[in-house]
C-alpha positions as CSV (number, residue, x, y, z in Angstrom):
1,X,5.5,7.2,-19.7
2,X,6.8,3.5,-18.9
3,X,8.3,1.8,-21.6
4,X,7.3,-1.5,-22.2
5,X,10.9,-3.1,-22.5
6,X,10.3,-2.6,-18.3
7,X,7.2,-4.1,-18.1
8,X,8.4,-7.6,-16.2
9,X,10.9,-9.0,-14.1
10,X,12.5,-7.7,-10.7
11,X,12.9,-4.0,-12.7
12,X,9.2,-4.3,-13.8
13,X,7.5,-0.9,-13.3
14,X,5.0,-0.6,-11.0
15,X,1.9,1.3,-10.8
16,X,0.3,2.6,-7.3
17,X,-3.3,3.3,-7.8
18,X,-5.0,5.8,-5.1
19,X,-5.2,8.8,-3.2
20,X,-2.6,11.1,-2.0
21,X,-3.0,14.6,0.1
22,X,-2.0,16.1,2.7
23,X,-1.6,14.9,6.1
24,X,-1.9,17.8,8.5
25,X,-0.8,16.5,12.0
26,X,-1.7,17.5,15.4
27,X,0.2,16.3,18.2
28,X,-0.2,15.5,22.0
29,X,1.1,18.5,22.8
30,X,-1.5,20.6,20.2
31,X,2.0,21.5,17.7
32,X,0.6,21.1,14.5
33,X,2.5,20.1,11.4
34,X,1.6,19.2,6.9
35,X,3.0,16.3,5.2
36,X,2.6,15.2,2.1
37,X,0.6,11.7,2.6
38,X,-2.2,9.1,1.6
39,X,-1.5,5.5,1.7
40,X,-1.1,4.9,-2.2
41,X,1.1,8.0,-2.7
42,X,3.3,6.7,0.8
43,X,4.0,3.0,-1.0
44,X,4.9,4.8,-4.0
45,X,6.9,7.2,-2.3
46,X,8.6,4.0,-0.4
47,X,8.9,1.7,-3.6
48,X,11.0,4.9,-5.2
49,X,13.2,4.8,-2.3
50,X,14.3,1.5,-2.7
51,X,15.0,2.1,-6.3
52,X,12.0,0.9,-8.0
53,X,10.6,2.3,-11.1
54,X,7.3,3.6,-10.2
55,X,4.1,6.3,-10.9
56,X,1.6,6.8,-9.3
57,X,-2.3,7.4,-10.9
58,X,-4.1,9.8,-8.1
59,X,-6.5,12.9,-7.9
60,X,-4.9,16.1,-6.9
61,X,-5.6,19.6,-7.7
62,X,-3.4,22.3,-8.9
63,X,-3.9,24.2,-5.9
64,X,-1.2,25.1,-3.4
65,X,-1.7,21.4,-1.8
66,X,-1.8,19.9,-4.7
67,X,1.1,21.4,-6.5
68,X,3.1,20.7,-3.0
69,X,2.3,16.8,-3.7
70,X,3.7,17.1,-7.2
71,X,6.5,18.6,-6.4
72,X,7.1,16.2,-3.1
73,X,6.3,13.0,-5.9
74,X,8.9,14.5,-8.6
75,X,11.7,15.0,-6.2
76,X,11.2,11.6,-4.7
77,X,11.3,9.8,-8.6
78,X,7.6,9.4,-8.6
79,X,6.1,9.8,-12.1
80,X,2.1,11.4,-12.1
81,X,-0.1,9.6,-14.5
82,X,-1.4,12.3,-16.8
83,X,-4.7,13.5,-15.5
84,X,-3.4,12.8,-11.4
85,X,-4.3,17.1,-11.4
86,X,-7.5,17.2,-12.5
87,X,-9.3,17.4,-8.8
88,X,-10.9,20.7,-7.8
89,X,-9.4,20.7,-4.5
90,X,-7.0,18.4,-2.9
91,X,-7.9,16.1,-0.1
92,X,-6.6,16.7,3.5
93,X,-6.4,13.9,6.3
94,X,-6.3,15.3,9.4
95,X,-4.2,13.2,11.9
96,X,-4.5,13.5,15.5
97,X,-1.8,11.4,17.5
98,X,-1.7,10.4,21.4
99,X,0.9,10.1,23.9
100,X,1.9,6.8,22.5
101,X,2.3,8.3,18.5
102,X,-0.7,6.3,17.3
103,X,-2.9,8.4,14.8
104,X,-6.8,9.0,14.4
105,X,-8.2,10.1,11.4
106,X,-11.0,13.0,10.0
107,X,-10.7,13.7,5.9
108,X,-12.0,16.0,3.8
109,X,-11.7,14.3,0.2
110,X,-13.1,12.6,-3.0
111,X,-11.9,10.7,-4.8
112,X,-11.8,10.0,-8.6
113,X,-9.5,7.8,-11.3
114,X,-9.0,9.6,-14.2
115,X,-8.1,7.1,-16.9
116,X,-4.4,4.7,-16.9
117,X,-2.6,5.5,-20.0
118,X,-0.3,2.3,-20.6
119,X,-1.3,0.1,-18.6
120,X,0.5,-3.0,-20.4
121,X,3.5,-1.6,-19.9
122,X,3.4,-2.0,-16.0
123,X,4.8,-5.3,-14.2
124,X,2.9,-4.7,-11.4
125,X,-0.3,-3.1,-9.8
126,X,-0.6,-2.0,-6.5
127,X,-3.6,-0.1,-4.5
128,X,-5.8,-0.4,-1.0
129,X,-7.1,2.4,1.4
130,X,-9.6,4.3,0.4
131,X,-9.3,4.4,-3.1
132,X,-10.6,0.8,-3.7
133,X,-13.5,2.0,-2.4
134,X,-14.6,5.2,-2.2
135,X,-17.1,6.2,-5.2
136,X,-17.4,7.2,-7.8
137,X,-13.4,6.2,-8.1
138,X,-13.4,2.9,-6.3
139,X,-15.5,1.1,-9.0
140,X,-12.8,2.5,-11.8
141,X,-10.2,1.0,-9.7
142,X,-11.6,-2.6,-9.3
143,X,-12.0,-2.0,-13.4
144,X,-8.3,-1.0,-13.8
145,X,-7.5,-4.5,-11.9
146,X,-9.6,-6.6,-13.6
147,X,-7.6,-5.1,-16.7
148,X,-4.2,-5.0,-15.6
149,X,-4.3,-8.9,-14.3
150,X,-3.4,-10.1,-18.0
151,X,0.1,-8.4,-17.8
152,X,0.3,-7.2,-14.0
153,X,0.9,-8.7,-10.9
154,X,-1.5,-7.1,-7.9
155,X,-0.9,-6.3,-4.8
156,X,-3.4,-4.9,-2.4
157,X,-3.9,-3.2,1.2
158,X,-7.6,-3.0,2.4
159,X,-6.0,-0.2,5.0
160,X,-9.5,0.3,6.7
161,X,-10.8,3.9,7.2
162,X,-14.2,3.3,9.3
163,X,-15.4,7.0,9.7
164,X,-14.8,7.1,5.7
165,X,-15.7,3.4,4.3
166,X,-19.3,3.5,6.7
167,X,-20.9,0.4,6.8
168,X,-18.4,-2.9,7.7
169,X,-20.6,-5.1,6.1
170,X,-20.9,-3.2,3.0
171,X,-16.9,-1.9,2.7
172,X,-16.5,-6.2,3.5
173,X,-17.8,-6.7,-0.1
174,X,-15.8,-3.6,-2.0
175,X,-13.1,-5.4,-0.5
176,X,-13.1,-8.6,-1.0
177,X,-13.5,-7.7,-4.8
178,X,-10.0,-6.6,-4.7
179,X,-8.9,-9.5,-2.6
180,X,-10.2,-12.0,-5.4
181,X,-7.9,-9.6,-7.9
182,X,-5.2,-9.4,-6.1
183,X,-2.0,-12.0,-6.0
184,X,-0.8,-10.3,-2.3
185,X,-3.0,-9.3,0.1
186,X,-1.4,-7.6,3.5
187,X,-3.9,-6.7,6.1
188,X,-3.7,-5.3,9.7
189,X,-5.2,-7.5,12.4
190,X,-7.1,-4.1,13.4
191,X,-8.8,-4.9,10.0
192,X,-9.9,-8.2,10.1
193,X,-11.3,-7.0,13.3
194,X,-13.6,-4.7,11.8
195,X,-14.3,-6.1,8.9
196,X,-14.9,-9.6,10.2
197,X,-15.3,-9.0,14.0
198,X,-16.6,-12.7,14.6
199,X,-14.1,-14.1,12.8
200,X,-10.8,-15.7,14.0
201,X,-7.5,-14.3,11.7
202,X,-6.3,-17.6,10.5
203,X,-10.0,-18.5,9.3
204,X,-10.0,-14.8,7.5
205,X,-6.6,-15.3,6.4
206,X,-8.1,-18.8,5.0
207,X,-11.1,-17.7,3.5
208,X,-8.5,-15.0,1.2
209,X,-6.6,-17.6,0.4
210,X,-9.5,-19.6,-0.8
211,X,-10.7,-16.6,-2.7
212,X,-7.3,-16.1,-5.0
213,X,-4.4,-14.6,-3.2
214,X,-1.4,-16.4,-3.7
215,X,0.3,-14.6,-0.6
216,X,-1.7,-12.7,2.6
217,X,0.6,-11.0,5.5
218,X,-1.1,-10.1,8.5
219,X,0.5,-7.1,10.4
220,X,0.4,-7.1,14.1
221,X,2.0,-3.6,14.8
222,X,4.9,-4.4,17.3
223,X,4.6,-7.6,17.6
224,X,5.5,-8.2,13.7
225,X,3.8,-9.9,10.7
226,X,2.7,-13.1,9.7
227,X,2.7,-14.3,5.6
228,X,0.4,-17.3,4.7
229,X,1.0,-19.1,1.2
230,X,-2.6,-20.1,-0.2
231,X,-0.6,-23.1,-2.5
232,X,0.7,-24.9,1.3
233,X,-0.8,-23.6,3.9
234,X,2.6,-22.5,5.1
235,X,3.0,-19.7,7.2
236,X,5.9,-17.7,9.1
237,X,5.7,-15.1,11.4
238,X,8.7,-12.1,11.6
239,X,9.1,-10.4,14.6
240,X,10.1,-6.5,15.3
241,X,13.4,-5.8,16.7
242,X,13.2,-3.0,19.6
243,X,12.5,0.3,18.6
244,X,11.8,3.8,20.2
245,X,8.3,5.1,18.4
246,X,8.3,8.7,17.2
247,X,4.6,8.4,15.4
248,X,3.0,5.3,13.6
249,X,1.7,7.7,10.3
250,X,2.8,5.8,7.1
251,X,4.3,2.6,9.4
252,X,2.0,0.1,7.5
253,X,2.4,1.7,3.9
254,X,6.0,1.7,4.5
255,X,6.0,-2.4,5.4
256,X,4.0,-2.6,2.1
257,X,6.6,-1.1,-0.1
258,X,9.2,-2.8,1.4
259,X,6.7,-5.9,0.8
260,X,6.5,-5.3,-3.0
261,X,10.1,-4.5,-3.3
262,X,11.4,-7.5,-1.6
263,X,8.7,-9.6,-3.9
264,X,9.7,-7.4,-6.9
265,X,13.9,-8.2,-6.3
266,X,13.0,-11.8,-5.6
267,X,11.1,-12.1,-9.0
268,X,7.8,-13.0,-7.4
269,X,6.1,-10.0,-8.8
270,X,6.7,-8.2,-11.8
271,X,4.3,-9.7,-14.2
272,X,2.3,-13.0,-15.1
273,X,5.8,-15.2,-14.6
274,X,6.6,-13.8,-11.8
275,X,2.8,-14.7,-10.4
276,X,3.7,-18.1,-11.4
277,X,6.6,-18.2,-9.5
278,X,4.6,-16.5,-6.5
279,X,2.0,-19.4,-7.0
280,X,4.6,-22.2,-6.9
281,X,6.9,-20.8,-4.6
282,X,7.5,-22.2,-0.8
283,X,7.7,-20.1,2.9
284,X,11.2,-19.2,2.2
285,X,11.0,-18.3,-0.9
286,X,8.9,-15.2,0.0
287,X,10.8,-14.7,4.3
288,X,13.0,-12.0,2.3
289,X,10.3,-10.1,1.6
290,X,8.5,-9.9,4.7
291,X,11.9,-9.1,6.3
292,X,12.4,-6.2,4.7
293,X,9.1,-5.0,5.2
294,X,9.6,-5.5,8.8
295,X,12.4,-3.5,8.8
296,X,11.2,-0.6,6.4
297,X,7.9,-0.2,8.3
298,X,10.3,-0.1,11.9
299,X,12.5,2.8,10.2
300,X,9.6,4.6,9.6
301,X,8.2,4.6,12.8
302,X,11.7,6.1,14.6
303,X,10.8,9.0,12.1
304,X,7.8,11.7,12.4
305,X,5.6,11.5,9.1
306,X,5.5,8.7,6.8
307,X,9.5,8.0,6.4
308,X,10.7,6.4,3.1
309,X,13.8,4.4,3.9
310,X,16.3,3.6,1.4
311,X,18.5,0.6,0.7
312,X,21.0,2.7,2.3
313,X,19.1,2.8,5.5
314,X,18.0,-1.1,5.5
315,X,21.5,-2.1,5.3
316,X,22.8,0.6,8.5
317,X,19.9,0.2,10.0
């Protein structure tokens, strides 16, 4: 359980919000391969890599799966929120990767929040993917938002899933709930393209802005990641240095935990301060940040699976 001495400031405890399960990967070449993933559990997983206090509130079972997550969470310094094992069977992603490493996507899940204990004593709030808004758990997550926002800074990654979130227009509207909640937003271009296919980036990026986020980041794969301040207008783009791919699983939850960690050690999240600092800050103020999420998300993909680096790594690598 967090204590509440931790609850702000660039050691603020942060809670991820979402699913985890297991990845079960199939290669080009048909080799086949289980790791422990889900987009919530892999910023988590990344945060407590880079020293952050962290737990994570998911729906797992106490099957073999589910028992392999815990264990993967407790090694890694990843606290389950009591309930997290109350699923009857834990959900499975099943990845299938081309000659390039990029993944496509078939689950077999649902998803549930069971209820937050202590959620005052968290600095920060992070969730996305599927868990935002899947049902019936997607509603009790845009609740648990609108709850934590009075002593909890938010950060949130739509992480599309069309053959799961159905209808663009519909998942649009679940999602744009949470951008409204959420102080950073940091979205894939591959998103904006589905979700608003008629719609240039900047005027998306804009329009987020315009509906509450203090700071959006648009990720563009390889060719890096672009951060937009809704205060100035200002924006600045980070490119990736060269890098051999092994797979792209966990690339973009990686960039977001290096994301919140950079924000968290800068003090620009980490509690209602620290969102007033985000809300007065300027373009450099928050280039750390989306440096080191550049450079966690390109460790990860020279990894197979969804590769936590540490601080270690960041400063060899």
């Amino acid at each position: 359980m967090p204590a509440s001495s931790s609850a702000a400031g660039p050691r603020a405890r942060t809670l991820v919000i979402g699913e985890a399960l297991i990845d079960a990967v199939t290669r080009a070449t048909g080799a086949g391969e289980e790791h422990v993933g889900g987009s919530p559990a892999n910023v988590a997983i990344g945060l407590a890599a880079l020293e952050h206090p962290v737990s994570l509130a998911t729906w797992i079972a106490t099957d073999d799966h589910g028992n392999r997550i815990a264990d993967h969470c407790r090694e890694r310094n990843v606290d389950l929120t009591p309930g997290s094992q109350g699923a009857p069977f834990t959900s499975v992603a099943h990845a299938t990767l081309d000659e390039q490493g990029a993944a496509t996507y078939r689950f077999d899940l649902e998803w549930q929040l069971p209820a937050v204990p202590g959620l005052p004593d968290y600095g920060h709030v992070h969730t996305g993917s599927i868990a935002a808004v899947l049902e019936p758990g997607g509603s009790a997550v845009r609740d648990t938002l609108r709850v934590a926002r009075s002593t909890a800074t938010i950060s949130y990654d739509p992480n599309a899933r069309p053959t799961l979130m159905g209808d663009p227009v519909h998942a649009r509207s679940l999602i744009e709930e949470c951008v409204a909640l959420a102080d950073v937003v940091k979205v894939s271009d591959e998103d904006i393209a589905w979700l608003r296919p008629d719609e240039s980036v900047a005027d998306v990026v804009a329009d987020w802005c315009a509906q509450g986020a203090a700071l959006v980041v648009v990720t563009r794969g390889g060719q890096g990641a672009t951060a937009t301040l809704s205060r100035t207008g200002e924006t600045h783009t980070t490119s990736v240095p060269p890098v051999t791919v092994v797979d792209t699983v966990g690339a973009g939850d990686s960039f977001m935990a290096g994301l919140v960690s950079g924000l968290l050690d800068a003090g620009l999240a980490g509690g209602p301060e620290a969102r007033n600092r985000l809300r007065r800050a300027d373009i450099g103020d928050v280039v750390p940040a989306l440096e080191r999420a550049v450079a966690t998300s390109r460790l990860t993909v020279a990894h197979p699976g969804a590769h936590a680096p540490t601080r270690t790594d960041l400063a060899g690598g």
